[in-house]
N, C-alpha and C positions, 0 to 999 in steps of 0.2 A: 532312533526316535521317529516317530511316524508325523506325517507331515502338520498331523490337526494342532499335535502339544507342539511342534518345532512354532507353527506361526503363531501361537499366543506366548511362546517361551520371547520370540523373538516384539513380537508388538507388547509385550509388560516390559523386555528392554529397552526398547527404544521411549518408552513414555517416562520409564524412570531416568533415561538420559535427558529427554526435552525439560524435564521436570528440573534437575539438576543444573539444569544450564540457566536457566531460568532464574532461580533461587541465587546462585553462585553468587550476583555484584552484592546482591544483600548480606548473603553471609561474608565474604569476601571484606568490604567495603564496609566499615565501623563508623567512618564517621563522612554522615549524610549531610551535611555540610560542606563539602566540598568544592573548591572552585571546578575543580577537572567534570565535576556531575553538575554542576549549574552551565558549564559552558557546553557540553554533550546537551544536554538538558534544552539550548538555546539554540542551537544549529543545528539539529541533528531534522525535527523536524520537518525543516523545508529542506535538509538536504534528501532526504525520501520520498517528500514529493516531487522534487526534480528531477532524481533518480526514475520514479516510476511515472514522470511525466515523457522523459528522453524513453524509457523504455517501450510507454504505450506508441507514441510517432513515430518510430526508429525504420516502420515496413512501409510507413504511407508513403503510396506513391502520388507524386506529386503531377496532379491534373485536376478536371471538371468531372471526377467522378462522384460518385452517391456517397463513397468512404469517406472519401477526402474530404469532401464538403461536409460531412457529419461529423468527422476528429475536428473540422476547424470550427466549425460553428460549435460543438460542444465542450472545446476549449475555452470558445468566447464566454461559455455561458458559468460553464467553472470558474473563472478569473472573475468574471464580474459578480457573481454570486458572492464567492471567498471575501472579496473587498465591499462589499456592501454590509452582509450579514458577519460576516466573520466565526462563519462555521461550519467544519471543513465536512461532516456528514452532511450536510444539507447542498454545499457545493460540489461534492462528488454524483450522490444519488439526482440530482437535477439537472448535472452533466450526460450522467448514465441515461437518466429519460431520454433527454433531447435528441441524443444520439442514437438508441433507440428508434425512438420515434421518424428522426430525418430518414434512417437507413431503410424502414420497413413502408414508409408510408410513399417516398420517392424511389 
């Protein structure tokens, strides 16, 4: 098999598994009702913001530099956003500015 049909043999695989994985709890999973899927439902997503809050921090090093002062001050800005507006694109992307903005302008 020459390599052009191997990597579309292989990327229509792999979409048809993304795909199936995807679908599965639905077909799986009859009755939507569920206490197991209200309480995943309820905890799941702050545990992936936590998740990828530990994960964005985990390298900063801690001093007076441009980074560090930009992960914390656009942490500040994400927390207080989230709790003000209570919406979690609005508090990421005005995170992402701030940080942006602190790292390139200082």
């Amino acid at each position: 098999m020459n390599n052009g049909i191997y990597s579309y043999v292989l990327i229509l695989l792999m979409s048809v598994v993304t795909i199936a994985l995807r679908f599965s709890p639905f077909v799986l999973i009859k009755n939507t009702d569920s206490k197991i899927i209200r309480y995943y439902g309820n905890i799941l997503p702050g545990a992936i913001m936590a998740m990828l809050v530990v994960f964005c921090l985990k390298d900063t090093a801690i001093g007076m530099n441009t980074d560090s002062i930009g992960k914390l001050v656009a942490l500040v800005v994400i927390t207080v956003m989230q709790y003000w507006k209570d919406d979690s694109i609005l508090s990421i992307i005005s995170g992402t500015i701030t940080y942006m903005l602190i790292i390139n302008i200082f």
